[in-house]
N, C-alpha and C positions, 0 to 999 in steps of 0.2 A: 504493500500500500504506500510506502514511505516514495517505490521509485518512482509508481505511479502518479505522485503528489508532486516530486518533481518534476516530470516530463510535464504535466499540467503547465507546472508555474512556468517554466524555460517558454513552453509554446505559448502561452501570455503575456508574458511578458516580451517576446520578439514581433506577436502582432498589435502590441501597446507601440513597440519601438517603429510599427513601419506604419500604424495608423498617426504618428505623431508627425512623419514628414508631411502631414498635408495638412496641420495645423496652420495657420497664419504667423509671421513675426509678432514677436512682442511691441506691444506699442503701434502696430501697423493702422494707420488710418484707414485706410478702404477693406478692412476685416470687417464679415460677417455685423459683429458684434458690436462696432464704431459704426456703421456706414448705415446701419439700418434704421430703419423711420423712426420706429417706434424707440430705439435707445436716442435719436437724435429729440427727440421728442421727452422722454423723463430729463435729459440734462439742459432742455432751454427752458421748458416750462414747469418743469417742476416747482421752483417757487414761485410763478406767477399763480399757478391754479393752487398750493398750499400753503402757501408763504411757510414754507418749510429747508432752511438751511441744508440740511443734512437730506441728500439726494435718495442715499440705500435706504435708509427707516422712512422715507415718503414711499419706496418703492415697496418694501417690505409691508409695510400697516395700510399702506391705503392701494395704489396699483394694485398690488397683488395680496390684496386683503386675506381673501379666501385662503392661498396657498400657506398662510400665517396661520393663520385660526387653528388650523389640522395640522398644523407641525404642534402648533399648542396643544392640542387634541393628543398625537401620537405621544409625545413627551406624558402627558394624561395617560393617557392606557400603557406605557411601560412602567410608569412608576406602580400601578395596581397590579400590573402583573406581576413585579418582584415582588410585591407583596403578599402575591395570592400564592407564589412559589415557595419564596423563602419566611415567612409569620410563620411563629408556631405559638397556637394559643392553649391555655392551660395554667392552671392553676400555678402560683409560684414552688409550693411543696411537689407539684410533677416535675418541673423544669428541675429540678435541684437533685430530685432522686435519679433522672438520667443523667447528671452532668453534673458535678462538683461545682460550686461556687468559686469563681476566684479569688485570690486574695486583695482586695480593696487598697490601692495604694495609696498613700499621702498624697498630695497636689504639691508638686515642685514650686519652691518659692517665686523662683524666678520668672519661672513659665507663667504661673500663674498669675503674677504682676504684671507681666510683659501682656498678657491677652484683655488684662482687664484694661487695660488703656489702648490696646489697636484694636479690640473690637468693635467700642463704639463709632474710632474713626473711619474704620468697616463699612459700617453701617451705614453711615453718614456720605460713605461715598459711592454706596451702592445706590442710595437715595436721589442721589444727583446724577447716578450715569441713569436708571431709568426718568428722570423729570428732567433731564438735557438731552435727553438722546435724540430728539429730533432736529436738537440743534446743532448738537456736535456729535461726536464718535461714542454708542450707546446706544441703549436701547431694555427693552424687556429683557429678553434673553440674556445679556451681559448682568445687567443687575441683578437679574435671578440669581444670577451662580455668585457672584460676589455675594450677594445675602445670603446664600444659602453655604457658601465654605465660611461666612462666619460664626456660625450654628457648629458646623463640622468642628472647627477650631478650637469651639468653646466645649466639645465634646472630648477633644482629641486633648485639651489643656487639663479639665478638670476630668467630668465621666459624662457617660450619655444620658444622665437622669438629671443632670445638672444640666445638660441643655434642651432636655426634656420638659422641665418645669417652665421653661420661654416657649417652646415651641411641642407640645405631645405630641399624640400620633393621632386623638381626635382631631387638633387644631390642623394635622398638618394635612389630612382627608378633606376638612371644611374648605382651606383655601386652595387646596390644589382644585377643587370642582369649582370654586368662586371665582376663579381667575380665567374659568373656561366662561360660565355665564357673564360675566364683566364683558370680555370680549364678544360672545355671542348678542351681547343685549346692546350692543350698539346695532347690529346688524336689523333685531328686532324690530327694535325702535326707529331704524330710517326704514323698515317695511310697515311700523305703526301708520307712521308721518304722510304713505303714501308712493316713498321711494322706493328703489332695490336694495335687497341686502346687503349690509356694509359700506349704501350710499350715503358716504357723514356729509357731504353739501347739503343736503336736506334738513340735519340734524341745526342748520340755523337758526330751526323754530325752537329748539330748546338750549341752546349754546350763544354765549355774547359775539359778537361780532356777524361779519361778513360769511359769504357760502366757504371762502380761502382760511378764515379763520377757526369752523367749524371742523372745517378737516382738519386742520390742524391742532385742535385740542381734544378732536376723536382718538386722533393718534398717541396721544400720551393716555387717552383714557386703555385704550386696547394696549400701550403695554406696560400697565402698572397689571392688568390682567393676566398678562403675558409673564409678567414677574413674579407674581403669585405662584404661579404653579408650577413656575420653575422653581424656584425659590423651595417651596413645599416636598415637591419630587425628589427635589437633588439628599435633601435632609433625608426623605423616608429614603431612599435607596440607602445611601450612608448607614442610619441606622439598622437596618435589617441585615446588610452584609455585615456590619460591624461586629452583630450581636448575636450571628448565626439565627436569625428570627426569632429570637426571645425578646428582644427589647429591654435586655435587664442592662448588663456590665460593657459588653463592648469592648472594645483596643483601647 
């Protein structure tokens, strides 16, 4: 099986190497990818139709809304799948009589000092890559994982029940499904209003400003949504691998 595996990868990887000559140059102006309408078209008017700096999270939250939602979505159904795989429920006196307790260690002075002062600035700046991300480099997704390795952090510093008490496994089921409807309920709501779904220009009836400014404050709404459930996910995976699905001691 092993040689079979590599004859595989050889014969892949040399028709990777000869579908590669008929890639375009890097940076080539009259590529596919440059030359076509519709990318000519997200880089001139992007910020006139969103008054949206940041070109990718206009393309990512609003262009191509849809394809966003269901990466949210997919991200959503792997985190419950690990869960549904790896949780193991049961009484604490079961867990204990298959599996010895470990020994509870001390919390390292210094670790532990060192975390209680970079997590909140963590935080803080996971908070501004999701509410800037439409203006500069950011977005849901970034902030998610930022939020959610400072949870990991604060697991990996003290133990997982100590970051369990910020964030349980109820809390982190509620907003990983919240952060789906967040996004979903914009879509809703511009098919309330009489638009298509995930048409935020519509959303002017219920958001201040102009049709350009709506989409633009749709977009921070769908990815504080979009944060959420990363944010959520990334923690329960974390904890379920960590803990062998007991959810008690962890690494």
């Amino acid at each position: 099986m092993k040689i079979l595996g590599f004859i595989a990868v050889i014969i892949t990887g040399i028709l990777l190497l000869q579908a590669e000559r008929d890639f375009p140059d890097w940076g080539d102006p009259a590529s596919p990818a440059n030359n076509y309408r519709l990318s000519q078209h997200y880089i001139t008017q992007t910020f006139t139709e969103t008054t949206v700096p940041n070109m990718v999270t206009a393309v990512l939250a609003d262009y191509r809304g849809y394809d966003t939602m269901f990466e949210t979505v997919v991200i959503f159904t792997a985190g419950i799948a690990i869960i549904g795989i790896l949780r193991v429920f049961g009484s604490s006196s079961q867990l204990e009589h298959k599996e010895p307790t470990l020994t509870a260690k001390k919390p390292d002075l210094i670790v532990d000092t060192t975390c209680r002062l970079l997590i909140p600035i963590i935080q803080l700046f996971a908070l501004y890559v999701v509410a800037h991300g439409h203006h500069s480099p950011g977005g849901g997704f970034q902030g998610g994982v930022i939020f959610g390795a400072s949870f990991i952090l604060l697991a990996l510093a003290r133990n997982l029940q100590t970051a369990q008490k910020w964030l349980p496994e109820s809390r982190v089921l509620t907003l990983a499904g919240a952060g789906i409807f967040i996004y979903a309920g914009f879509g809703v709501a511009a098919l309330v209003l009489g638009g298509d779904f995930l048409d935020y220009g519509i959303l002017t009836k219920l958001l201040p400003g102009g049709v350009e400014d709506a989409r633009s404050h749709s977009m921070l709404g769908v990815e504080i949504g979009v944060a959420f459930t990363v944010t959520a996910i990334m923690f329960s995976i974390y904890s379920n691998l960590a803990s062998n699905g007991k959810m008690k001691e962890g690494i």
